[in-house]
Wavefront OBJ file of the C-alpha trace (Angstrom):
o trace
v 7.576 -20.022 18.320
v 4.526 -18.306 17.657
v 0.667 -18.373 18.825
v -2.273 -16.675 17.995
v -3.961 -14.763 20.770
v -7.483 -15.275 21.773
v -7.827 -14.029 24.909
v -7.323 -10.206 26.429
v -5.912 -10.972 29.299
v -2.847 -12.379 27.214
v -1.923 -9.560 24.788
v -0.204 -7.069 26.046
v -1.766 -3.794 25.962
v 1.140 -2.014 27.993
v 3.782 -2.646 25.456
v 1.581 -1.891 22.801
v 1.057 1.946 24.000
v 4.901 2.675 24.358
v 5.419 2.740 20.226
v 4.112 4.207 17.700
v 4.192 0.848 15.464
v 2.666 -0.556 19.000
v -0.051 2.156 19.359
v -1.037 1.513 15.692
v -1.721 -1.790 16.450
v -3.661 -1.201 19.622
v -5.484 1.053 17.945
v -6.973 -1.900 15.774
v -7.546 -3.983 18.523
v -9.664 -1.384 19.915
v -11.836 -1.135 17.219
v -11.848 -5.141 16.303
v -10.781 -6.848 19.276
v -9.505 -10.465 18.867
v -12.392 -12.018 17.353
v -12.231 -10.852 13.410
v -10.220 -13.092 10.998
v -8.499 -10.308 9.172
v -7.307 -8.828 12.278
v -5.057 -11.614 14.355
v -2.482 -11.403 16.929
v 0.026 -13.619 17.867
v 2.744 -14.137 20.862
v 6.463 -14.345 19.164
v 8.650 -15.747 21.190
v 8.825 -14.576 24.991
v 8.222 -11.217 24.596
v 7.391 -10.130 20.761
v 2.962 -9.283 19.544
v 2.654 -9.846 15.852
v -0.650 -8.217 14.261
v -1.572 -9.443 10.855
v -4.167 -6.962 9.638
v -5.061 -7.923 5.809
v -2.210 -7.218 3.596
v 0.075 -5.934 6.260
v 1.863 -7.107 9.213
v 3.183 -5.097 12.461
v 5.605 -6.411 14.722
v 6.950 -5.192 17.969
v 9.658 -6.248 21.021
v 10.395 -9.454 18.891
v 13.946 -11.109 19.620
v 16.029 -11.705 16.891
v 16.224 -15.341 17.146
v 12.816 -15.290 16.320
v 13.738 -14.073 12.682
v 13.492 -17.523 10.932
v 9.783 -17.980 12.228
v 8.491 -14.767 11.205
v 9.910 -15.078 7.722
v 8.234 -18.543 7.728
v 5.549 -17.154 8.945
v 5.503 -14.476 6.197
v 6.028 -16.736 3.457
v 2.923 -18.658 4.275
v 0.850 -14.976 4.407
v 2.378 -13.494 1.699
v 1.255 -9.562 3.261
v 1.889 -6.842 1.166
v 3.877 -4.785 3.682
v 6.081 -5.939 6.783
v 6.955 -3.321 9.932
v 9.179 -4.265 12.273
v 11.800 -2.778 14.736
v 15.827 -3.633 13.792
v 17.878 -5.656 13.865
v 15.050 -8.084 13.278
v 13.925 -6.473 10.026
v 17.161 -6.883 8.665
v 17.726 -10.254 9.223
v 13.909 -10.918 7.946
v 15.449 -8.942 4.509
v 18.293 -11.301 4.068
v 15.542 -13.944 4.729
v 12.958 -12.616 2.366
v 14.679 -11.566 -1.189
v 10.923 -11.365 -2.030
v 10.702 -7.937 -0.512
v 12.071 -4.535 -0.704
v 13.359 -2.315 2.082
v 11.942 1.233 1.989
v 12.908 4.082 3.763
v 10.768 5.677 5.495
v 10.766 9.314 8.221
v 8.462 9.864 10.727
v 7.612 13.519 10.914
v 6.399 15.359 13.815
v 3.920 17.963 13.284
v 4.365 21.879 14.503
v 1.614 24.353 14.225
v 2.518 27.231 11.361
v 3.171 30.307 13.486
v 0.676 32.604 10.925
v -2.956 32.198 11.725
v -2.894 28.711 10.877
v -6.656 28.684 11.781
v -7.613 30.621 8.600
v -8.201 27.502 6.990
v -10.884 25.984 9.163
v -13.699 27.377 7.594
v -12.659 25.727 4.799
v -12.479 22.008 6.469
v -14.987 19.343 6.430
v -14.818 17.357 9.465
v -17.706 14.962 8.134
v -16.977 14.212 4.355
v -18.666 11.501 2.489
v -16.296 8.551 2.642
v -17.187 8.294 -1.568
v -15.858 11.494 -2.213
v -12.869 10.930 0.435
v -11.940 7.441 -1.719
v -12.374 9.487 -4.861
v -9.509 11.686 -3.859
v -7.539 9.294 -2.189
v -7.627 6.975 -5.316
v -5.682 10.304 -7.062
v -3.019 9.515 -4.747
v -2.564 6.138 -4.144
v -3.431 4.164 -7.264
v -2.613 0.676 -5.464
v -6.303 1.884 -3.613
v -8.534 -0.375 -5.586
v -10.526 -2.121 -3.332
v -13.389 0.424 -2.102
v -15.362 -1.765 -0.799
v -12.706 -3.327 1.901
v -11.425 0.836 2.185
v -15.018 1.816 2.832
v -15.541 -1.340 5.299
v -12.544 -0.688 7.507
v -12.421 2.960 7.505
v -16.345 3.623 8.608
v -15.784 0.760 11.111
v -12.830 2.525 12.552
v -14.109 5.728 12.468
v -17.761 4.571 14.438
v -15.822 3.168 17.186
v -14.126 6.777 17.765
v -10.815 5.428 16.581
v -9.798 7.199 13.267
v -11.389 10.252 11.729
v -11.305 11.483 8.102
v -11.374 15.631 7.329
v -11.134 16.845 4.016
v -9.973 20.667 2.945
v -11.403 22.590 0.087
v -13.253 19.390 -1.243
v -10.433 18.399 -3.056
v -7.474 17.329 -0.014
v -7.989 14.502 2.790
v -5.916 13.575 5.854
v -6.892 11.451 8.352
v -6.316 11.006 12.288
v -5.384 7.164 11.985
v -5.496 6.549 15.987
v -5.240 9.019 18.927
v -3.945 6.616 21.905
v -2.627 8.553 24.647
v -2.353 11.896 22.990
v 0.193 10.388 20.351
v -1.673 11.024 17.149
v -0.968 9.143 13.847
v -2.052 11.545 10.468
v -2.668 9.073 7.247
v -3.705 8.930 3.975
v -2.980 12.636 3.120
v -4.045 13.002 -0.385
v -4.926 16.004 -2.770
v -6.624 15.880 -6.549
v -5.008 16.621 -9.448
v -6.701 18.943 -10.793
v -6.214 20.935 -7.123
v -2.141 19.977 -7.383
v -0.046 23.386 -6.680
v -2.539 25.760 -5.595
v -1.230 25.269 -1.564
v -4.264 22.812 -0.323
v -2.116 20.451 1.527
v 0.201 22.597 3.208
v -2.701 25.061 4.371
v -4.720 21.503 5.673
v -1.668 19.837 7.056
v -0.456 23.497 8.933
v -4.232 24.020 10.543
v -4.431 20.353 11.588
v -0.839 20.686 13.506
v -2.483 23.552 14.897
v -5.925 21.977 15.996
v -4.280 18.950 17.455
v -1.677 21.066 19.476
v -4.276 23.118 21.024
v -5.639 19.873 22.828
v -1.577 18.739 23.581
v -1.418 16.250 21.323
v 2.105 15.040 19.789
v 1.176 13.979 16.184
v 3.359 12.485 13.766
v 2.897 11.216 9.709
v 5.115 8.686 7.735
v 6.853 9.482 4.607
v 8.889 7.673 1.852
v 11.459 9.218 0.681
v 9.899 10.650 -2.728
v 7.579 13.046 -0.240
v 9.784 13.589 2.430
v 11.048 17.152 1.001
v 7.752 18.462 0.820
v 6.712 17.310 4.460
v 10.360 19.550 5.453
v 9.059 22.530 3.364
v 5.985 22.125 5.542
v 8.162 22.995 8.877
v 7.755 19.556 10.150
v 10.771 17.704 12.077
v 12.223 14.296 11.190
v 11.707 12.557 14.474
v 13.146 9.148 12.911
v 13.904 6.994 10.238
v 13.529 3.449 9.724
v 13.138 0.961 6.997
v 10.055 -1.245 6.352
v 9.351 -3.958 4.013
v 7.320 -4.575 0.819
v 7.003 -7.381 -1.862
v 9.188 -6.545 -4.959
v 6.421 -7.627 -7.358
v 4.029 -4.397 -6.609
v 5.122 -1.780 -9.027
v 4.569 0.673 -6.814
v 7.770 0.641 -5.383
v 9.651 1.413 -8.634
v 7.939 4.710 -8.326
v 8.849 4.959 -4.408
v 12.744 4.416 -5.251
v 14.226 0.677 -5.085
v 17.254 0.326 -2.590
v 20.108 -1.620 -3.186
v 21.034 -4.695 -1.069
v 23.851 -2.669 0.694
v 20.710 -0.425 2.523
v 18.726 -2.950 3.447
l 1 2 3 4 5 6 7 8 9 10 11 12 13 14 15 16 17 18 19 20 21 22 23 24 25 26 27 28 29 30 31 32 33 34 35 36 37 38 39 40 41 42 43 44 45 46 47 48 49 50 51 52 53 54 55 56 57 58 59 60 61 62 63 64 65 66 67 68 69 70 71 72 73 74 75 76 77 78 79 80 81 82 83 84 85 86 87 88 89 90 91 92 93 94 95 96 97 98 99 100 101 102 103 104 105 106 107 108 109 110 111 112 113 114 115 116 117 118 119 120 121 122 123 124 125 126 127 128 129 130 131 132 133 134 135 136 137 138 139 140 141 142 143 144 145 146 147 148 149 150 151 152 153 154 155 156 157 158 159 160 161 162 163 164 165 166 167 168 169 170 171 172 173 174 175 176 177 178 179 180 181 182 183 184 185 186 187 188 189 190 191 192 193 194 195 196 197 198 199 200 201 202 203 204 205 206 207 208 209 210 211 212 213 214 215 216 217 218 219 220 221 222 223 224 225 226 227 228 229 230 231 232 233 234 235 236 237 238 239 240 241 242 243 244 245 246 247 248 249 250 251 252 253 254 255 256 257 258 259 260 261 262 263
């Protein structure tokens, strides 16, 4: 059983700030609350939060009998990506042939032990969000939408709860959410024509360094085809996991398809 939440006093904040998944989603709710249509949450079952967010749906603490109503539930939404904790995502893959399981490591970040603040001069901690999309669009050609990018990513970062940097002009990363000192890095992206020359490894070593200076524990996501270059970094697999996406975006021929045995 499922319900959509419209009052603060009955999401649950607490178990929201003990995951990363969770924090991610807390992090939207403090920057749009309960009362935008894009951004709803929902009660599943006793103890489970669902957040649909536009394309992409986070879910947390859910019990597995509730597994038949979420892949209802995702039918009817049809998002583009599905994160969830197992067993329950899973049983929502046996459910939902529609989608793809991906795996995916969460890497921790450790500060380069050589000078990693050489590169600082070199880092723009207040880009224009054009230039940031133009690079990012390099990177992740499924980024077509600028104006919803734009939208969502100046609204987050006015209420203090993302920031974009770029490096050299031509490589971004941003600080998705910082909730607790647990700090998610995103959309880490370098041009083409800037491909090779070091950009993002000198960006990604000085912000592991910046952020541990102020004791924070930050962590990125990577699928599989970038997870050797993250390890070449000196970053540390914290975990794996497996999310879901829908088979039809071609993207994921590029990411590496898994066979039904790894879901």
């Amino acid at each position: 059983m499922m319900k959509q939440i419209t009052k603060e006093c009955d999401l649950n904040t607490y178990l929201m700030r003990k995951s990363w998944r969770g924090r991610q989603m807390y992090a939207y709710y403090r920057a749009y609350g309960l009362d935008y249509p894009f951004c709803r949450f929902y009660a599943v079952g006793e103890t489970g939060v669902l957040l649909h967010f536009n394309s992409t749906m986070y879910i947390i603490s859910a019990d597995a009998g509730q597994a038949e109503d979420l892949a209802a539930f995702i039918r009817m939404h049809i998002p583009h990506r599905v994160e969830c904790d197992e067993p329950v995502r899973g049983l929502l893959a046996a459910l939902l042939p529609e989608y793809l399981s991906l795996h995916r490591t969460t890497f921790e970040l450790h500060p380069d032990t050589q000078d990693p603040f050489a590169a600082e001069e070199f880092v723009e901690f207040n880009p224009s969000l054009e230039e940031v999309y133009k690079i990012l669009q390099a990177g992740f050609p499924n980024l077509t939408d600028f104006p919803l990018w734009y939208t969502d990513t100046s609204h987050r970062c006015r209420h203090g709860v993302s920031h974009v940097m770029t490096y050299k002009g031509s490589t971004t990363a941003s600080i998705v959410f910082d909730i607790d000192d647990h700090v998610l890095v995103g959309q880490v992206a370098t041009l083409p024509e800037a491909r090779g020359l070091g950009h993002a490894r000198c960006f990604l070593r000085w912000l592991a360094a910046f952020l541990a200076q102020f004791d924070k524990q930050a962590v990125l996501y990577a699928l599989d085809i970038r997870e050797s270059f993250y390890r070449e970094v000196g970053f540390t697999v914290q975990e794996t996991e497996f999310v879901l996406e829908r088979a039809e975006d071609a993207e994921n021929i590029t990411k590496g398809r898994l066979d039904n045995g790894n879901t």
